[in-house]
C-alpha positions as CSV (number, residue, x, y, z in Angstrom):
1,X,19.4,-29.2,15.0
2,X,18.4,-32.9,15.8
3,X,18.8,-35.8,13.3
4,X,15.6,-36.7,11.3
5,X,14.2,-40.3,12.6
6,X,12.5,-43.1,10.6
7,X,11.7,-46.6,11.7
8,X,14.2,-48.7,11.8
9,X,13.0,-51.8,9.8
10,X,10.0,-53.9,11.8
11,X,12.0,-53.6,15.2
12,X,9.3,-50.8,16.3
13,X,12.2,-48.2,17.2
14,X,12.4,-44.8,15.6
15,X,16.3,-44.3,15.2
16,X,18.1,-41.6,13.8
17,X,18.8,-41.9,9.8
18,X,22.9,-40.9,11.3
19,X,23.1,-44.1,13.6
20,X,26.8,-44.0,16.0
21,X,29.1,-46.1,14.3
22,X,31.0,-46.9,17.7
23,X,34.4,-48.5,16.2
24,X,35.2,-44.6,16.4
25,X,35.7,-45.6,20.1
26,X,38.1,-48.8,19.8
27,X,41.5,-47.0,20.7
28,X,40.0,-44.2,22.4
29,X,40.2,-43.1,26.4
30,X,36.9,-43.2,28.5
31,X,37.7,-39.0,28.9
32,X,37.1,-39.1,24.7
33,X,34.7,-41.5,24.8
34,X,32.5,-39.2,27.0
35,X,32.9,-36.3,25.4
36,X,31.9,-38.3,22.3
37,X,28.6,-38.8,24.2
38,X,28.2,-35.2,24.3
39,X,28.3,-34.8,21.0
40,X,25.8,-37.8,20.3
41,X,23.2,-36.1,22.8
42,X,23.6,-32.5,21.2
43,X,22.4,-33.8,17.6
44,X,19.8,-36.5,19.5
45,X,21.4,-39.3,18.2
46,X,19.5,-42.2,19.8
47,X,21.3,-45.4,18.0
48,X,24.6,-46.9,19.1
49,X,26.5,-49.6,16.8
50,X,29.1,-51.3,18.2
51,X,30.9,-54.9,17.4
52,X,32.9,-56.9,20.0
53,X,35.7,-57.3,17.4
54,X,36.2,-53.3,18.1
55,X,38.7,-52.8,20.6
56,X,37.8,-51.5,23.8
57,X,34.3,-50.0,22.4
58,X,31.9,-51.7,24.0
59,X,33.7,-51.2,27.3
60,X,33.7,-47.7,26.3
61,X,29.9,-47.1,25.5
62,X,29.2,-49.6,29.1
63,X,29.2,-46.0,31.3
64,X,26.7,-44.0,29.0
65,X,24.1,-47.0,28.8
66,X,24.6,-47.4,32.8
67,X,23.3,-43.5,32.6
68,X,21.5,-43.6,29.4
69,X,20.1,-47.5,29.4
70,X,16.5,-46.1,27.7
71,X,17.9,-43.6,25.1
72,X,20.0,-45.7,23.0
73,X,19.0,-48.2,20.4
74,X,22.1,-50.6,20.9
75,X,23.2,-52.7,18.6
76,X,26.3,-54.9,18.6
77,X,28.2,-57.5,16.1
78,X,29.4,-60.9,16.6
79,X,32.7,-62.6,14.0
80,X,31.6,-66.1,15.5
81,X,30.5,-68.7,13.1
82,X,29.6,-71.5,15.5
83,X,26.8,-71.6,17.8
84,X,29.0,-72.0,21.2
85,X,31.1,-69.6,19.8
86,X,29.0,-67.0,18.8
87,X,26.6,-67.7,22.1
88,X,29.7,-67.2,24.6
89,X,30.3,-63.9,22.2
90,X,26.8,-62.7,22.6
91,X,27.2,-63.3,27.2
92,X,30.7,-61.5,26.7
93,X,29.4,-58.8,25.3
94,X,26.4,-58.2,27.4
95,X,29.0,-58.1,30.3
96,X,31.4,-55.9,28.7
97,X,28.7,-53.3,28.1
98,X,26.7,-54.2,31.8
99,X,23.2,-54.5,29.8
100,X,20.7,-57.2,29.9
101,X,19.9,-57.5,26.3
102,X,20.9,-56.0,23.3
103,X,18.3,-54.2,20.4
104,X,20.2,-55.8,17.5
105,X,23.3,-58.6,17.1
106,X,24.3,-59.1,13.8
107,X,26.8,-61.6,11.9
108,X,29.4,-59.3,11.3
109,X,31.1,-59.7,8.0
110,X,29.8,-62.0,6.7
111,X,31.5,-62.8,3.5
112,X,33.1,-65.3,3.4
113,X,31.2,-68.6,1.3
114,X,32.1,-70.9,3.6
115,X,32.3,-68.9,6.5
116,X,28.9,-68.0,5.3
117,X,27.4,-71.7,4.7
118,X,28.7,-72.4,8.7
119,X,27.2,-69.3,10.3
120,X,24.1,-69.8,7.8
121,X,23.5,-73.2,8.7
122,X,22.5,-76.0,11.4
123,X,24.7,-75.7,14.6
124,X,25.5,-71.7,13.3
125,X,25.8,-68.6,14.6
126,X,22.0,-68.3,12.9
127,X,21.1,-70.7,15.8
128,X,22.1,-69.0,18.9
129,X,20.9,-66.1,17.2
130,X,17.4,-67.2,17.4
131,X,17.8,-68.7,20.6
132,X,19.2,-65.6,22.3
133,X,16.2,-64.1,21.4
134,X,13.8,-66.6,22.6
135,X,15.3,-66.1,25.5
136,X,15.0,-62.0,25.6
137,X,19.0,-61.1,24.9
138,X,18.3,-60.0,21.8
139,X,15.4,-58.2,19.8
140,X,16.2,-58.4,16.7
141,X,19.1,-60.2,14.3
142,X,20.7,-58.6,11.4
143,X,23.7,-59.3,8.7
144,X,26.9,-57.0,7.8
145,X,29.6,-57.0,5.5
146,X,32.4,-55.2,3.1
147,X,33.7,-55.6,-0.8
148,X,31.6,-55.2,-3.9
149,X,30.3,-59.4,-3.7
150,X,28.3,-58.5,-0.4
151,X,25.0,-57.0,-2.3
152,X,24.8,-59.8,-3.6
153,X,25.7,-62.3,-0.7
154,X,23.4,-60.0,1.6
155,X,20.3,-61.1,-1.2
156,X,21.2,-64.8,-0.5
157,X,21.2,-64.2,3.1
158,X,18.3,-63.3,3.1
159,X,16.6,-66.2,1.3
160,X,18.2,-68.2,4.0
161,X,17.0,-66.6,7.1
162,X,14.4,-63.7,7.4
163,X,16.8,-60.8,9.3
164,X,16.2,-57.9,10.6
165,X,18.5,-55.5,9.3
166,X,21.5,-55.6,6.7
167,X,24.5,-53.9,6.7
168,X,26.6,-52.6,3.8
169,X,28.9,-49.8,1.9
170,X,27.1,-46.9,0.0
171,X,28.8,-44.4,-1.3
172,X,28.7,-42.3,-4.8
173,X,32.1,-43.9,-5.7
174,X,31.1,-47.5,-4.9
175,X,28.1,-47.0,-6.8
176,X,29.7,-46.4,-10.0
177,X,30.3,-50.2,-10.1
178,X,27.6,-51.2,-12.1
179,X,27.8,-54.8,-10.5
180,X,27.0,-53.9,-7.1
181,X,25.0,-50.8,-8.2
182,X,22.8,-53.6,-9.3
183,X,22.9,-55.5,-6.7
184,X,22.2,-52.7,-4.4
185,X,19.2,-51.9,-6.1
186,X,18.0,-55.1,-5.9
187,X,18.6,-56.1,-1.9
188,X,17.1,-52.4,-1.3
189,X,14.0,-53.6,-2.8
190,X,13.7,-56.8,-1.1
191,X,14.5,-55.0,2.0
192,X,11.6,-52.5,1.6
193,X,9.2,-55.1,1.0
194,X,10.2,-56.9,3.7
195,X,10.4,-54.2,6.4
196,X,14.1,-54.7,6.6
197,X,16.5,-52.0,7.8
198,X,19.3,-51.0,5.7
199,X,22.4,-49.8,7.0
200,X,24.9,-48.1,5.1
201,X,28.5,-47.4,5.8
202,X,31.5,-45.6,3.8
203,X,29.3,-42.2,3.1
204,X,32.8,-40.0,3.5
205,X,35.5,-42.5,2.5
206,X,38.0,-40.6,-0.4
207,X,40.4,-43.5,-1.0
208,X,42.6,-46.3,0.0
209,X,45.5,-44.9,2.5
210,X,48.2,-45.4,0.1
211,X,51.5,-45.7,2.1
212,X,51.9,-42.3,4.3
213,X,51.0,-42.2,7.8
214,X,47.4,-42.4,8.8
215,X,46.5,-39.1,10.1
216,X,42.5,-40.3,11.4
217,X,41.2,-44.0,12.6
218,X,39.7,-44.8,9.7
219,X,41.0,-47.7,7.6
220,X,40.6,-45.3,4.5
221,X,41.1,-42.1,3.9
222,X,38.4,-40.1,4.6
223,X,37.3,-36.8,3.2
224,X,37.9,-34.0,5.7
225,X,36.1,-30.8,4.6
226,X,32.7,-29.7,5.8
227,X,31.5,-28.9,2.4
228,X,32.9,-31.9,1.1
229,X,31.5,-34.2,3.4
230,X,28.3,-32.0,3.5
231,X,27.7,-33.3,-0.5
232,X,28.6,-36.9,0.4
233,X,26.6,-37.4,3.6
234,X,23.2,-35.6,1.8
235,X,24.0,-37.9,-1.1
236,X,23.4,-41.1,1.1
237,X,20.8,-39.4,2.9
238,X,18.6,-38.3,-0.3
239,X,17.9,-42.3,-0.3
240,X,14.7,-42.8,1.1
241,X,14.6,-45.3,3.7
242,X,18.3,-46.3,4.5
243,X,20.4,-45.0,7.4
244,X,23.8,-43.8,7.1
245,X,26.7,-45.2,10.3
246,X,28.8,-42.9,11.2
247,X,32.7,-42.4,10.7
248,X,35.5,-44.9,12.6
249,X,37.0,-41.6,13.8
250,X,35.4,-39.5,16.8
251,X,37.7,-36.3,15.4
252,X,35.5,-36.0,11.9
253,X,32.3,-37.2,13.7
254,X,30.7,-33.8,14.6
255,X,31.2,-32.7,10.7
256,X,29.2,-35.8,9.4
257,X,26.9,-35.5,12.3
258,X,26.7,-31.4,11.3
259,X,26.2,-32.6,7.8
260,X,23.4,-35.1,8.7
261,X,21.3,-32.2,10.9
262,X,21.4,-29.9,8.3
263,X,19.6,-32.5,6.1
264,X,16.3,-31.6,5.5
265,X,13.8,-35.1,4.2
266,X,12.3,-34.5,0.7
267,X,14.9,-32.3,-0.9
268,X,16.9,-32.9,-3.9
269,X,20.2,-33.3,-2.5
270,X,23.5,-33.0,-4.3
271,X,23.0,-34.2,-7.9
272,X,25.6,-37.1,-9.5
273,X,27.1,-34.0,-11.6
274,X,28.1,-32.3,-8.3
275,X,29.3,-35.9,-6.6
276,X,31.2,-36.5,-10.0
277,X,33.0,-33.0,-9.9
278,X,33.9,-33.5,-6.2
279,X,35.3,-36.6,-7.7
280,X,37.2,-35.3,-9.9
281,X,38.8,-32.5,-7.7
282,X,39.8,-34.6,-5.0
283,X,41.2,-37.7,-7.1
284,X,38.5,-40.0,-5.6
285,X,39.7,-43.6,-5.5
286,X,36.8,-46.8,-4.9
287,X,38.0,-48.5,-2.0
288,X,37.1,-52.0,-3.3
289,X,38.1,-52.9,-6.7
């Protein structure tokens, strides 16, 4: 079964509501990485997310769109916070991945408040950003980011400059916090009457890894049954509007991919009585406190 598609904010591009999240494919060989394809084409995902801060990922990902140029929505993530910097980012990664221009750069994390002010101001990032795309290497400019402030520093992001998309975690766990519930709530609103894409990462995180060896290449711990991710994947996916970025580890990638096929618009979707007993069972911890 294919993944349901929606429009991804104002960019014009119908992407799949389970976008790739490609740091799956920083410490991966090209053999995995093109099997990982494979799996991306079965379900007819059509939206790669990558970041040049991920390993060798968007070296990785630089075969398929040689192939595959037309079918993917690609996206990718600058850490500059200067101009130059982020501007000789931006070429670097074009080269890396053998494209001309890229669907989507973002500021990744950012967090950060004076990080933030530099990117965010004259002589930023924000500047090659929007000369970059007066000059066709990108299409569109978005914002990401971690931790329970980012809600809330996504909201004054965006009375600062009018992205595309945003980036953030979304999870039942996280959303216990009332703080960033609220927050949330809030930028999702703003977003929808602005047209702006939200992107949400996390959906299958279980807890921090707390001391013994990490077993997938996730920096959590992520849950590993089918019917357990099934009830957290159709959790973030009974949101209307927001997409959900797949898992930092190719292995559990088919199950949230499964999971996000089997999702079917307009239904219920696991209530927060079923979320809170899987909770429960499991021991769930929040992974930002």
């Amino acid at each position: 079964m294919s993944i349901a598609t929606q429009p991804f904010g104002r960019t014009g591009h119908m992407s799949t509501r389970a976008i790739f999240g490609a740091a799956s494919l920083g410490r991966v060989t090209q053999k995995e990485a093109d099997q990982t394809l494979e799996v991306l084409q079965r379900f007819g995902v059509n939206h790669i997310d990558v970041a040049a801060s991920y390993g060798d990922a968007e070296l990785r990902i630089a075969p398929w769109l040689a192939q595959n140029r037309s079918q993917f929505f690609v996206a990718t993530k600058t850490d500059a916070r200067t101009a130059e910097e982020a501007k000789e980012e931006l070429h670097r990664s074009l080269k890396r991945m053998g494209i001309d221009y890229v669907d989507l750069w973002q500021l990744h994390n950012l967090v950060d408040p004076i990080e933030w002010d530099t990117a965010l101001s004259p002589g930023g990032a924000i500047d090659a950003a929007v000369e970059a795309k007066k000059r066709g290497l990108i299409r569109a400019v978005g914002v990401t980011g971690h931790g329970l402030q980012i809600a809330a520093t996504h909201r004054r992001s965006l009375e600062r400059f009018d992205f595309d998309s945003v980036l953030l975690p979304y999870n039942y766990i996280t959303m216990q916090n009332s703080y960033y519930t609220e927050n949330f709530n809030a930028l999702l609103s703003t977003c929808q009457q602005r047209n702006v894409a939200v992107q949400t990462i996390k959906s299958i995180a279980y807890k921090p890894w707390m001391g013994h060896e990490h077993t997938h290449g996730t920096w959590y711990e992520p849950l590993e049954e089918q019917q357990d991710i099934d009830l957290a994947v159709h959790w973030v996916l009974k949101r209307p509007g927001i997409f959900l970025n797949t898992v930092g580890d190719i292995q559990l990638l088919p199950k949230v991919l499964d999971a996000a096929s089997r999702w079917q618009e307009g239904s219920a979707g696991p209530t927060d009585e079923q979320m809170q007993e899987l909770s429960t069972r499991l021991g769930m911890v929040p992974l930002f406190v």
